[in-house]
C-alpha positions as CSV (number, residue, x, y, z in Angstrom):
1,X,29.3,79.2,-3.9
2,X,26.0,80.3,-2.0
3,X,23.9,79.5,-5.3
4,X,25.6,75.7,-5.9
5,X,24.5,75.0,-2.2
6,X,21.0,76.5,-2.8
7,X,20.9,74.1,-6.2
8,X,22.6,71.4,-3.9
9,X,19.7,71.3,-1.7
10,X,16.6,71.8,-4.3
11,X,18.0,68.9,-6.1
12,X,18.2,66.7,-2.8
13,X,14.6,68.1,-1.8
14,X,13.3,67.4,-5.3
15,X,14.9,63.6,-4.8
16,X,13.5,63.2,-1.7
17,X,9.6,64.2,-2.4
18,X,10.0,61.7,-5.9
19,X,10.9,58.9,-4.0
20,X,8.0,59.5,-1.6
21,X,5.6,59.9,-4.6
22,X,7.0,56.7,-6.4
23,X,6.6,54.4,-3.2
24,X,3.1,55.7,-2.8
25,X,1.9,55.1,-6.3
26,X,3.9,51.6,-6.2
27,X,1.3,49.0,-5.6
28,X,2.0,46.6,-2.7
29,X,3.2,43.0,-4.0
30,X,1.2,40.6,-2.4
31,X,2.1,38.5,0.6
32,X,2.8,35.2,0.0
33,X,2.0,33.2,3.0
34,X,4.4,30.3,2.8
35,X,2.9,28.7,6.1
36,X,2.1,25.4,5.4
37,X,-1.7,24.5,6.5
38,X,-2.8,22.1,9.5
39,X,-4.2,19.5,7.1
40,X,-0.9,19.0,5.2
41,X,2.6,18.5,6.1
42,X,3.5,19.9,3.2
43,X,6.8,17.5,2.7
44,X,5.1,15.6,0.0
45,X,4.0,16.7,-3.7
46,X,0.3,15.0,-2.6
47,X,-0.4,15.3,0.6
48,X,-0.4,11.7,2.5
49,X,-2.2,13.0,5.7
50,X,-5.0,11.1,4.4
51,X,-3.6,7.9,3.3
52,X,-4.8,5.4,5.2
53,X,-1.5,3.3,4.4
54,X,0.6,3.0,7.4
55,X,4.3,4.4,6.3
56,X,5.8,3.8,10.1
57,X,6.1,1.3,12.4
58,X,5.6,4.0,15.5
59,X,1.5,4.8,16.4
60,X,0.1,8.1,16.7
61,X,-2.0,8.4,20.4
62,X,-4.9,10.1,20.2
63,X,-5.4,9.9,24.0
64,X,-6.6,6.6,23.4
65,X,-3.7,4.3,25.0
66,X,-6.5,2.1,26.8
67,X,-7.3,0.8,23.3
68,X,-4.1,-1.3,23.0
69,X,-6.2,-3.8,25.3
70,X,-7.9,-4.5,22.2
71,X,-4.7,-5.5,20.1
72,X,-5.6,-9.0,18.4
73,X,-9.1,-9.0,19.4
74,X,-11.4,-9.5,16.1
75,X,-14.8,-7.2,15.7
76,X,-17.1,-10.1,16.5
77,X,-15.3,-11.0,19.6
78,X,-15.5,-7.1,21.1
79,X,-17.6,-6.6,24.0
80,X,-20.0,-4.0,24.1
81,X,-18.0,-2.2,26.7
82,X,-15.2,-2.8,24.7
83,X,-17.0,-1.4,21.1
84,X,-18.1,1.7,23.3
85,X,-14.5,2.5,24.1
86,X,-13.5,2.7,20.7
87,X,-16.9,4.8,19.6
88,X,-16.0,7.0,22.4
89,X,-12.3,7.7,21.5
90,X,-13.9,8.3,17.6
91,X,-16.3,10.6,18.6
92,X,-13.5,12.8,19.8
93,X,-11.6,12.8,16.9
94,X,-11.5,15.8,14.4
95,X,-12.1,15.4,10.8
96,X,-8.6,15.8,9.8
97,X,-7.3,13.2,12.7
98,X,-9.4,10.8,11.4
99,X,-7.3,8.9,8.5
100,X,-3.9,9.2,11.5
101,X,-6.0,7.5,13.6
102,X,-7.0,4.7,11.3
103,X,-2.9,3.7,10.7
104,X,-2.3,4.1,14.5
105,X,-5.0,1.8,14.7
106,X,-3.6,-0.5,12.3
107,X,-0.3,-0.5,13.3
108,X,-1.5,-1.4,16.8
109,X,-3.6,-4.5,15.6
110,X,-6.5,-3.2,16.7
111,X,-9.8,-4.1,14.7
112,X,-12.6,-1.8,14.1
113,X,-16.3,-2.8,14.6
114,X,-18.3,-2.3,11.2
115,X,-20.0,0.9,11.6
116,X,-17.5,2.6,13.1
117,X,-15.0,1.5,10.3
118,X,-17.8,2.7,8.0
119,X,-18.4,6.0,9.6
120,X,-14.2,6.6,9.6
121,X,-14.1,5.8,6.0
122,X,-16.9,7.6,5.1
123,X,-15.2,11.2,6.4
124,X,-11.9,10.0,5.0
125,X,-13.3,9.6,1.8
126,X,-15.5,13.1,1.8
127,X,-12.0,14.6,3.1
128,X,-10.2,13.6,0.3
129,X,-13.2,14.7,-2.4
């Protein structure tokens, strides 16, 4: 009875140190970070962040509510004051806010003076490339 125990427990110790040595020896499967990054919602099979197409009726603010006084006003007919409000609010933008701001901007009927419509292009397009 005495010996069966003895073989009882080499067996269970012998078990034991295996499955330590096999789990060591295992390689780690990698982590698969499922996060979804900043730039993209990930909802879509392309990523639309960029489109400059405006899918809703509802604006995105950038902290730029003051720029609704400009709803209807054409480029020509922008003050200076007025053109240096909008460069102001673009200069604060991020790279990856810039293409959101654009449809809030359209969606609000507010025009963009040339450059700035250039420059806003401009890092849509290199964001997209």
């Amino acid at each position: 009875m005495i010996a069966l125990l003895i073989l009882l427990i080499v067996v269970a110790a012998v078990l034991m140190v295996a499955t330590i040595i096999n789990r060591r020896n295992k390689p780690e499967e990698p982590v698969v970070d499922m996060a979804v990054p900043e730039e993209c919602c990930g909802a879509h099979e392309v990523c639309d962040k960029d489109s400059l197409l405006a899918a809703s009726a509802k604006p995105e603010y950038f902290d730029d509510e003051e720029l609704d006084s400009l709803a209807g006003i054409s480029p020509e007919n922008l003050t200076e004051n007025q053109q240096n409000m909008l460069n102001d609010v673009f200069l604060t933008l991020k790279e990856n806010e810039v293409a959101s701001w654009l449809k809030s901007l359209q969606i609000r009927n507010i025009q963009l003076p040339i450059e700035i419509r250039e420059q806003a292009l401009m890092i849509v397009s290199e964001r997209r490339a």
